[in-house]
VEXGUSE-885863 format. One record per atom (N, C-alpha, C, CB): residue in three letters; x, y, z. Coordinates in steps of 0.05 Angstrom, whole numbers, plus 5000, padded with zeros to 4 digits. Atoms other than C-alpha are relative to their C-alpha. Glycine has a CB too. Layout:
alaXYZ
...
***
This chain:
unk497249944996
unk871331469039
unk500650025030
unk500850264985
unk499449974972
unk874431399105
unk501450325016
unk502249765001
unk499449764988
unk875531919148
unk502350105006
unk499050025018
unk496950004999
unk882432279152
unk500250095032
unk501850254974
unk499050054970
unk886232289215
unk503250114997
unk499749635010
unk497249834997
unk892732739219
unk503149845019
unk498850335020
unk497350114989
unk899632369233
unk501050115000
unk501449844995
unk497549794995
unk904232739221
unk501849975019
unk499350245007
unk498349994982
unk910132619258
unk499749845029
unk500350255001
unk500350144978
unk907932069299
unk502149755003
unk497149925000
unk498650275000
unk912431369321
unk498349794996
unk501349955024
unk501150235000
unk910230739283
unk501149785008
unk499449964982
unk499250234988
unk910530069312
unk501549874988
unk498449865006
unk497050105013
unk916929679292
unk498149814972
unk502749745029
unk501150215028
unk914829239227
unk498350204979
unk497549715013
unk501849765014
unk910729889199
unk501050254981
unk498750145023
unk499049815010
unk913930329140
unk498550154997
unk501049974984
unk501249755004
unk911230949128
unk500049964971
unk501550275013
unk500650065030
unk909030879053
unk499150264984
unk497649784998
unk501949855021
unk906331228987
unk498949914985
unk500750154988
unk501750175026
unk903131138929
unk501349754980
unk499350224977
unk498850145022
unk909030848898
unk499849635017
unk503950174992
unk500650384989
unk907830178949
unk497749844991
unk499349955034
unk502250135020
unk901429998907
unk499750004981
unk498250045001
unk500250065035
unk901129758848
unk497649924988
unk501749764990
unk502550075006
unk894529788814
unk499249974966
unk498350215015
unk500350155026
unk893329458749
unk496749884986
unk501949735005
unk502050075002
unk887629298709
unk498250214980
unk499349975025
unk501049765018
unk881429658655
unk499150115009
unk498750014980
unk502149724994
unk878030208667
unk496349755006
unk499950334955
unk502450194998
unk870929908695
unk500449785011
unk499049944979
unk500650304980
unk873529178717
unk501150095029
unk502149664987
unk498650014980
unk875629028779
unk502950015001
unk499349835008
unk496949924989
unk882929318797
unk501749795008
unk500150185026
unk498350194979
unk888828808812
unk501850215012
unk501849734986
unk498149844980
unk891229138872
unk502149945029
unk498350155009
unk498950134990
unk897228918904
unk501950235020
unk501049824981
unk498749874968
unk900929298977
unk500249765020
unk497750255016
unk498150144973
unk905328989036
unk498450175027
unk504350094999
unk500849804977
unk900529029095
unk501449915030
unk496349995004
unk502449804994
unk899929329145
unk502250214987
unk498750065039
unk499649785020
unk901229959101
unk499050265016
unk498349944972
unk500149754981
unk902830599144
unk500850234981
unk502349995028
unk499749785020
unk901131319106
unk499950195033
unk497050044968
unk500449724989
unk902231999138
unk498350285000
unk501650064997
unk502449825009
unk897832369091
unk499149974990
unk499750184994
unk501850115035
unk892932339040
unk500050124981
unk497149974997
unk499249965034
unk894932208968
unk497749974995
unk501949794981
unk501650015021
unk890432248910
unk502249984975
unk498050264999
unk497850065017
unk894931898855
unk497649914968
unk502449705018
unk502150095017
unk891231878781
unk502049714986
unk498950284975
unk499150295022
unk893131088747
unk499349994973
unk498549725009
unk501450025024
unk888831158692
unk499150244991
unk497849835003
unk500649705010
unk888631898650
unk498449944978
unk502550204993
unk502950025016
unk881931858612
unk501150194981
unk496950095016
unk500449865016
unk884532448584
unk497950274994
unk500049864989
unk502549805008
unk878132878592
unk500650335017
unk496349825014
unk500149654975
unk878133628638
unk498649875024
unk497350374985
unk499550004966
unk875833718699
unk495849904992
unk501650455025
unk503250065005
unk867733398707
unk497950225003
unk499149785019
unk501149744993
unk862934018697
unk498149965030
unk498150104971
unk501650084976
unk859234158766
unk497649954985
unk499650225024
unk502250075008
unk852633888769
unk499649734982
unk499350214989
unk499950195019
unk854033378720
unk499249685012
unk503050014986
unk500250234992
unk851432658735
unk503749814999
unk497249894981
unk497850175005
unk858032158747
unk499149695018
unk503150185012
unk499550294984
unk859431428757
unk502349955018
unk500349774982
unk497850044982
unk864331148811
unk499649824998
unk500550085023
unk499350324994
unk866130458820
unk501950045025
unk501749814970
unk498150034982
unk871230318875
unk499949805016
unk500250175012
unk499250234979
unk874729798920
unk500850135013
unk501749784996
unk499349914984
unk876929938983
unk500949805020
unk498450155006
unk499050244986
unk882229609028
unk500050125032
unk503349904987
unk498949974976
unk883529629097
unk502750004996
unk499249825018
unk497149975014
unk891329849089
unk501249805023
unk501650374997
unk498150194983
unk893529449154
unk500049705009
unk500150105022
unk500450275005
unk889828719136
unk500849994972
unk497149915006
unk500450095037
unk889428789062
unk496849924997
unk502449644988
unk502250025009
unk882328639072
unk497350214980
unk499649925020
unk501449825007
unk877128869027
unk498150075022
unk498949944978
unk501749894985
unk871729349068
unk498250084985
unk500850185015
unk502949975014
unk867429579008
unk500949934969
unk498550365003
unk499950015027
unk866829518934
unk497449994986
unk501449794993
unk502349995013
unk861729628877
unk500249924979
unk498950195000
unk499750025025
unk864829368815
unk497649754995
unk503149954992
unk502550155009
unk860328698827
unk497550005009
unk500349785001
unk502949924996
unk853928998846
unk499250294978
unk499650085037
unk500749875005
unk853329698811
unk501550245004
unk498249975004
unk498649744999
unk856630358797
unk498550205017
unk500550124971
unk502749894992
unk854030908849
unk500550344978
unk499650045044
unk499749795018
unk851731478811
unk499350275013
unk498449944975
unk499749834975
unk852532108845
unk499350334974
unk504249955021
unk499749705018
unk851332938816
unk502550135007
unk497650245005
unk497549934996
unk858533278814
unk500250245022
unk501150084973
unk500449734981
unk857033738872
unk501149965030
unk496750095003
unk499050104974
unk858933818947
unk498149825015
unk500850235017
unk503250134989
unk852333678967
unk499749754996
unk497550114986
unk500950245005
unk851633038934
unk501749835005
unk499249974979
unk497450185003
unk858432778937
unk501049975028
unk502450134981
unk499049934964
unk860333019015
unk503050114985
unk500549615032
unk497749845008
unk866333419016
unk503049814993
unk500650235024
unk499050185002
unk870332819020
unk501249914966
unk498349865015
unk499450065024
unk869932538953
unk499350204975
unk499149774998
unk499749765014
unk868933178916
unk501650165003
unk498350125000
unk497049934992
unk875533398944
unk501249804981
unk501049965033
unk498650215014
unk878432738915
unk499750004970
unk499249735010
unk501349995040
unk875332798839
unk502050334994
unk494350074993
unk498949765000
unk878133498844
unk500350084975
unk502350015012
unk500249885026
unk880833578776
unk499449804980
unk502450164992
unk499650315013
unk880032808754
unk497650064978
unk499349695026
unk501450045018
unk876032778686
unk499249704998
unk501250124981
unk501150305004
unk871732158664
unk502049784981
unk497050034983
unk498150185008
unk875631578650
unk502649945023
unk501050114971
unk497450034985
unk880431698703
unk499849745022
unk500750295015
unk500050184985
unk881931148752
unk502350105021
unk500449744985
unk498849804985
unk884631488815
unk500249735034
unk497450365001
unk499250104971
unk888831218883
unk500350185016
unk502349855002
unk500349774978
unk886831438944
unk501949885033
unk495850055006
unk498750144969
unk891531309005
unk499750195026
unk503649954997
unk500149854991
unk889331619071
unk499949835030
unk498350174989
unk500150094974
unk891231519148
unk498349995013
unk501350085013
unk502250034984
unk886331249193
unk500449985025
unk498649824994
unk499050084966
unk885231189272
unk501549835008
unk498349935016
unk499550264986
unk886630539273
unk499349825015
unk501149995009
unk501450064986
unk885530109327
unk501749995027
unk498749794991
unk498350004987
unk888530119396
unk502950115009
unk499749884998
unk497549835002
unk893130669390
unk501349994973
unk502049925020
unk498250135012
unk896330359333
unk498550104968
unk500349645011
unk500749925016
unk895930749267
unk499049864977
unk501250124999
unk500650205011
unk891930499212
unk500150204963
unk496849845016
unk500549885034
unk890630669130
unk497249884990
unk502849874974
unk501450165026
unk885930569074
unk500850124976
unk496750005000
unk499949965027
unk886930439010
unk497450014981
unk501749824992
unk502050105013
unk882330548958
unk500250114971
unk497650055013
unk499949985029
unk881630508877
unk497850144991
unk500249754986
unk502449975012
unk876730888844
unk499950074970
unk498650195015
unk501049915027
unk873530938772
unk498950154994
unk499049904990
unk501349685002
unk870731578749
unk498749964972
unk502650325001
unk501350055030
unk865831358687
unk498750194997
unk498249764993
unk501549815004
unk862231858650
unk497149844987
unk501750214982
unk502850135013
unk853731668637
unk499450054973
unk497550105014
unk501650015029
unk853931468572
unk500749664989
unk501550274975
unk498950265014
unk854930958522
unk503449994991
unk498149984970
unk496849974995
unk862730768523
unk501849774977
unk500849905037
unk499350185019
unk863430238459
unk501750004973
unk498149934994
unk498750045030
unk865030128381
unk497150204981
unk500349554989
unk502049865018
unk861130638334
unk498549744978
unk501950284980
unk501050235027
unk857030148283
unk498050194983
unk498049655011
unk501149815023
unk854030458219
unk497049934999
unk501549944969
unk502249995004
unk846830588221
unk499649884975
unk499150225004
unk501550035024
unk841630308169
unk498350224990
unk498549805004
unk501749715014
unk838230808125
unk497349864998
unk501350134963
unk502250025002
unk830830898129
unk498449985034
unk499949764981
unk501049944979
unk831130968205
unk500050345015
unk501449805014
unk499449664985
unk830931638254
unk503149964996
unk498850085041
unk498849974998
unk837831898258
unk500750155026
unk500150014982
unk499849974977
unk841332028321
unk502950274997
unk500349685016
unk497949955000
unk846632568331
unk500250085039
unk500650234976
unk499750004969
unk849832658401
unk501450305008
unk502249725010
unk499049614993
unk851633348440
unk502449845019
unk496850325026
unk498450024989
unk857933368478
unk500449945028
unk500750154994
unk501650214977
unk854532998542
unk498949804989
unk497650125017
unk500750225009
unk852732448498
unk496649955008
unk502049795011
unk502549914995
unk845032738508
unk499449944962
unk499850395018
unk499949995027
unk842232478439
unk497950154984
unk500149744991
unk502749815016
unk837932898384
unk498149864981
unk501250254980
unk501150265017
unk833432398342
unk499050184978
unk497349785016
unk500949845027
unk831232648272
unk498649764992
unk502450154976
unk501850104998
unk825632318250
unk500250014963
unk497750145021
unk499849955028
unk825232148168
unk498650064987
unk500649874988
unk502249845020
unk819332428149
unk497949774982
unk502050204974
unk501750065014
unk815731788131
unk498449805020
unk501049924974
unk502150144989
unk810331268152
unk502049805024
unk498049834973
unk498250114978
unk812430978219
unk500649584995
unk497950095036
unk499750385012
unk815030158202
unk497149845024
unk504949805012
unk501950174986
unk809329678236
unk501449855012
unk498249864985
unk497950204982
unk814929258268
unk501350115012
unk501749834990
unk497549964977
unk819629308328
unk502550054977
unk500749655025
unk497149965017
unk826329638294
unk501750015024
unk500450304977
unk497749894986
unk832029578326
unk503750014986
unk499849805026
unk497949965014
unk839229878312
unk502950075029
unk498850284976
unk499149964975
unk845129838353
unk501750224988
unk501449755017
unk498549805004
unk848830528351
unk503550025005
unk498650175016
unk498849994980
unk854430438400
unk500149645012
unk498450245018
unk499550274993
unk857429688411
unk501250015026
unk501749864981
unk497550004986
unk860029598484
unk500849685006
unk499650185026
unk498050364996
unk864028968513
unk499549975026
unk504049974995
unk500750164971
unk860428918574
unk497849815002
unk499350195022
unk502050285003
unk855528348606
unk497050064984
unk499249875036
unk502550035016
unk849428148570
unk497850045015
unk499749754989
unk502850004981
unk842228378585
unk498349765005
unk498050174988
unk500650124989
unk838627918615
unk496450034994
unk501650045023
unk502949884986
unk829527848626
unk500450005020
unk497449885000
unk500749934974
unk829627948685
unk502150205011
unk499749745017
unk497149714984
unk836828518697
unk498050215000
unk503750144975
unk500049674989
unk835529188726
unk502750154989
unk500250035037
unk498449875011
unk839029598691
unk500450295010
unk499449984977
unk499549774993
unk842130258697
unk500950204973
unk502149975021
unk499949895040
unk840130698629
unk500450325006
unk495849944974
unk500749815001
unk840731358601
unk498249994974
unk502050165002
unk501750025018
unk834331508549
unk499650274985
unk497849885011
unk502149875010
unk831531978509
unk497449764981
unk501750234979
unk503250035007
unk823931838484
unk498950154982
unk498350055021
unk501949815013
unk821032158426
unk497849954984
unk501250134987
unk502750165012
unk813732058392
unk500950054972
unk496550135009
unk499550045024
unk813731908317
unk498650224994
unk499449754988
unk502349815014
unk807732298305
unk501650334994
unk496850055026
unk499649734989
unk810933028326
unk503550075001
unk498450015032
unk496650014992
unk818132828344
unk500350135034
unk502250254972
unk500149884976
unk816333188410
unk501849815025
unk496850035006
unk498150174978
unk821132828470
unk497149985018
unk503350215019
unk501750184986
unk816832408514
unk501650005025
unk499549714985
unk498849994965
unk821732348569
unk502649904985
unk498449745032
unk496149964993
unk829432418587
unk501449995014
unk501350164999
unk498650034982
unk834032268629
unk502650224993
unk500449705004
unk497749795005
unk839132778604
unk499150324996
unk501649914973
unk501249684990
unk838133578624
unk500950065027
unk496650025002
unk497649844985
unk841234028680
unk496549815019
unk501750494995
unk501450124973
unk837633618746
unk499649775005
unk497750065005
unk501050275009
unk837132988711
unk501449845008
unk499649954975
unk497350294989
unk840832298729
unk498849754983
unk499949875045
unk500950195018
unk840631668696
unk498849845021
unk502149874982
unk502350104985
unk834831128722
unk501149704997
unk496650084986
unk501050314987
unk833130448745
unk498749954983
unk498549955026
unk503450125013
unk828730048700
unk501349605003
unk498850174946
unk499550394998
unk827629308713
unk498649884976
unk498249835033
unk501350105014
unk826928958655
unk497149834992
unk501449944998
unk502950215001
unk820328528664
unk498350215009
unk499849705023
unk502049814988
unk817529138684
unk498950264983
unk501250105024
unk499849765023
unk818529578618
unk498149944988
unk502450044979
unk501850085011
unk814529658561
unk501149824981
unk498650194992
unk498450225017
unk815329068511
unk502850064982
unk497849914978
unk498449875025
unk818729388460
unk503450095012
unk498050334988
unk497850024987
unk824829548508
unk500449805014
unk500450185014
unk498750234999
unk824528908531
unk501249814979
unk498749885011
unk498550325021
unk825328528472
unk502550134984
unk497149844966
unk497549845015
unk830029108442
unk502049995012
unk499950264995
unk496750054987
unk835729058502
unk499849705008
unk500950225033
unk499450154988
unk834828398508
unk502749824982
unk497549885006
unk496850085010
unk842628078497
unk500750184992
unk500649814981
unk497849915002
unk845028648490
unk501950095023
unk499550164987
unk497449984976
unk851428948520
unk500750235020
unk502549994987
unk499449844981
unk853229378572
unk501550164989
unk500949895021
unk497749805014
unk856529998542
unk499250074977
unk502749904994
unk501950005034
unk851629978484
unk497750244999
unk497849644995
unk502749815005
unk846930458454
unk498949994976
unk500550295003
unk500450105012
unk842230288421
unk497150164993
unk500549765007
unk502649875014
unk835830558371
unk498249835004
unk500150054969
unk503150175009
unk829130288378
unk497050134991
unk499249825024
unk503349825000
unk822130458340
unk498349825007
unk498850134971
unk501650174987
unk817130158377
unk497950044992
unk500150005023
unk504050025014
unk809630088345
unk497850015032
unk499049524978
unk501449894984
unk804630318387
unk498749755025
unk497950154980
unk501750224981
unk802129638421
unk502049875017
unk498549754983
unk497950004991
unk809029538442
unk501550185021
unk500749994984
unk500649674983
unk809730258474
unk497950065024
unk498850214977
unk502149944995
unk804530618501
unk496250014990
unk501150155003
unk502049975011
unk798830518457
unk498850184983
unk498949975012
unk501649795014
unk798731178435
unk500950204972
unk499650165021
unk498749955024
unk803231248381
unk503249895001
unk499750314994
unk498150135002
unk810030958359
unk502750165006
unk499749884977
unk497949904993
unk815831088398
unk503150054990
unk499949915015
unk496750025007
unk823131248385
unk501150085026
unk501250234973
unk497950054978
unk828231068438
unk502849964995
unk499349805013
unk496950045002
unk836131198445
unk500349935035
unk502050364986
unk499950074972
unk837730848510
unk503049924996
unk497749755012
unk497850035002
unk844730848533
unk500549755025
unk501250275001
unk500150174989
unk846230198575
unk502250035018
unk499849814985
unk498550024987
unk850030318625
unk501549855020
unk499550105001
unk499050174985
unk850229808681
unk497549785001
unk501150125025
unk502950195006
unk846429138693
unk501249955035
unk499749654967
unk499149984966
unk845429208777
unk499649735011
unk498050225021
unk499550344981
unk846628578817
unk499950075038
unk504349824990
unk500349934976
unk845128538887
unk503049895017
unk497349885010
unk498450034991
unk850228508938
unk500849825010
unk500150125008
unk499250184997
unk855227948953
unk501349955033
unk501550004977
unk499350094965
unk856227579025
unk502850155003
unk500649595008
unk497349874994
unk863327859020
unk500950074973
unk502149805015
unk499449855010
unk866128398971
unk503049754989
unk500050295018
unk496550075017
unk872428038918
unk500450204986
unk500549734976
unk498849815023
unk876928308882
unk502049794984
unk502050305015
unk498550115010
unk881428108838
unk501949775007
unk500550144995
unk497250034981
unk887828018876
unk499950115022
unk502550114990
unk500049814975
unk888728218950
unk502549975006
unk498149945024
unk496649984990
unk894628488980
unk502049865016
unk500450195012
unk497850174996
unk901428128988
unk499349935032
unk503250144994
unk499950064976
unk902427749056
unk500850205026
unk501749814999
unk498249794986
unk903728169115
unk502549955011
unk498950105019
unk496649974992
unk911128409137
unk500149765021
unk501050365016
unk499450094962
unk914527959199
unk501150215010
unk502349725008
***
């Protein structure tokens, strides 16, 4: 987030209105890329926080892991200066500490789902006052899809109100084959062998039901795993599926770890892409004024 810079009551250069939120028009779903359209160069006095998109949820508990997405314009080219929608959401803990006071000021009371405009005056260059604009997405780490009806005769999954899942185990001989069940349909891109993904998991052993490992718990964040690098059984289980998906898998021991047959709820969150010679967006803002 760019750094604020106090106008207030200064003289802008002739061709330069003093603006608000209502001069940008930002359009578009939750998650894609924003069409975001402003008359630059685009002169603010103070900094808005305007919500576009009401998720609907409360305020994000502290501590809580969150996603961001965001574009970011330069307000007096229209050029973009950053963006993450086509590389990777960054995922941050809801705190001051982690966030800088900056954008944990800005989230303020914003709940997940929200899609929030940020307009705030900058130095500029050469005397000559400047802005940025910027869009941001506020996703919550989970699975974000279409419910689909389990098959009977597998574990059963129920979910806590952090979408942290509980696996119940059926009490009988573990299947000898890869099962997989998709819980949670989403409508984003397809996994890939070779994507890096960005999951949330629980892990639990058949034998015991005991959790093996988690990415969900008060310290926890969701992980990195590069597909060609997992164990089989999560490769061949997310492979084609979708981004926004969550999905069951029992994995047989030779597939796993060797040491007994796993059960996995992995929530799919992003598939990371490395960064592009120059940041697009959608739409960039109208021509500038004469």
């Amino acid at each position: 987030m760019a750094a604020v810079v106090a106008l207030a009551g200064c003289d802008h250069p002739a061709g330069r209105t003093v603006a608000g939120p209502e001069a940008v028009e930002v359009s578009g779903e939750l998650g894609a890329v924003p069409t975001v359209t402003f008359q630059a160069p685009l002169t603010v006095e103070e900094k808005t926080v305007t919500t576009v998109i009401d998720g609907g949820g409360g305020p994000i508990p502290e501590g809580a892991p969150v996603l961001v997405d965001w574009v970011a314009y330069d307000g007096s080219t229209g050029t973009v200066t950053s963006e993450t929608y086509t590389t990777a959401p960054q995922v941050l803990s809801h705190t001051e500490d982690a966030m800088g006071k900056d954008l944990y000021g800005v989230l303020g009371d914003a709940g997940f789902g929200d899609r929030l405009l940020v307009l705030e005056p900058t130095a500029g260059v050469a005397g000559v006052p400047g802005s940025a604009v910027t869009v941001l997405d506020v996703r919550a780490p989970r699975a974000s899809g279409d419910p689909v009806p389990p098959r009977e005769g597998l574990p059963t999954v129920t979910l806590a109100e952090d979408g942290a899942p509980t696996i119940t185990l059926p009490g009988t001989p573990p299947p000898a084959d890869l099962q997989q069940q998709v819980l949670i349909k989403g409508a984003g891109e397809q996994v890939e062998a070779d994507s890096e993904l960005l999951i949330q998991y629980t892990a639990v052993n058949w034998t015991d039901g005991a959790v093996r490992a988690t990415t969900f718990g008060a310290g926890l964040m969701p992980e990195l795993r590069q597909m060609s690098g997992a164990i089989t059984g999560l490769q061949e289980g997310l492979l084609d599926q979708t981004v926004g998906s969550q999905v069951l898998l029992v994995v047989p021991p030779d597939k796993a770890y060797g040491d007994d047959t796993v059960v996995l709820v992995v929530d799919i969150l992003a598939v990371v892409h490395e960064p592009q010679a120059s940041p697009t967006a959608t739409a960039t803002p109208s021509a500038t004024a004469d």
